[in-house]
N, C-alpha and C positions, 0 to 999 in steps of 0.2 A: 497422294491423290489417286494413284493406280489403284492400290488396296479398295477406296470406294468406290470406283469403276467398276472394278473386279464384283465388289460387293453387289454395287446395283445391277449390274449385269446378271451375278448369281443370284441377286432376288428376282427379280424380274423373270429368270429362267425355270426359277424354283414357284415362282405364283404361278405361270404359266401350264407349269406339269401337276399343280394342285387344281387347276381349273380342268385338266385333260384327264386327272386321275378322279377327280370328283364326279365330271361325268362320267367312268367306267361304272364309277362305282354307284352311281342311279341305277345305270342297267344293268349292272351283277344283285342289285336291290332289287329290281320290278321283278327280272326274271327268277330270283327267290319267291319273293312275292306269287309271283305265278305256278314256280311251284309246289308251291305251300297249298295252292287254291286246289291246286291240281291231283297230292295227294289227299287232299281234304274229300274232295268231289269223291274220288276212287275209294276212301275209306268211308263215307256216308252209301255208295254207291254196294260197298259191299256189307256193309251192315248196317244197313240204316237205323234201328230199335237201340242197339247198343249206343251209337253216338247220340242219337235221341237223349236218350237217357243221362247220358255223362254230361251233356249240356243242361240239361233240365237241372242233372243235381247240381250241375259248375253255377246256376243260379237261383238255386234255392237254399244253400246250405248257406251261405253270407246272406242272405233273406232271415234266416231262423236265427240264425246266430243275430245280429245288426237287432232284430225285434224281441229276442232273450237278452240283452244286454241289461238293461235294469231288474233281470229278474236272480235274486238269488239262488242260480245252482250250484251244483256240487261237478266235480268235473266228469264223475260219471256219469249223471241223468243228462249231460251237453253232449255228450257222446253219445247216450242212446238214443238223445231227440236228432240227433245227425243222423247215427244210421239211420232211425227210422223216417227219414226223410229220405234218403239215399233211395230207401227201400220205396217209398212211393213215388218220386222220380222215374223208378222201375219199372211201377205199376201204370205210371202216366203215358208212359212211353208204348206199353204196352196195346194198351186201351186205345191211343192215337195211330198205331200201327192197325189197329181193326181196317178206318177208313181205307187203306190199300191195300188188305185182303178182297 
């Protein structure tokens, strides 16, 4: 009978410190989160065209590809239709960085 005393006891003390550790660990999450946001801002902030761009291509390349999908290429012309998407991503971002000149 002690053994499951003991037992409930150390469950109970052990649910206890997953409920106290669970919360830590929301706020060791937000404040990631926060600073994730934080070096994001500071990295748009210092170059803003470049991260333009990387996001543009981060959604248009599974755009090209996803709409190439029933088309028969070869793995090199899928390649050069990505760089050259890459490449006007580049151009997109460029073109949109006018408006803040």
């Amino acid at each position: 009978m002690s053994s499951e005393t003991g037992g409930t006891v150390h469950g109970a003390t052990a649910a206890g410190e997953g409920r106290a550790a669970s919360g830590t660990e929301e706020q060791v999450l937000a404040g990631r989160q926060a600073g994730l946001l934080a070096r994001v801002q500071a990295a748009y902030d210092a170059h803003p065209r470049l991260l333009t761009w990387a996001v543009l291509a981060v959604g248009m390349v599974p755009i090209l590809l996803w709409a190439s999908r029933d088309v028969s290429l070869l793995l090199h012309q899928r390649l050069v239709l990505v760089a050259a998407t890459i490449g006007l991503a580049g151009l997109c971002a460029w073109i949109i960085g006018w408006e803040g000149d």
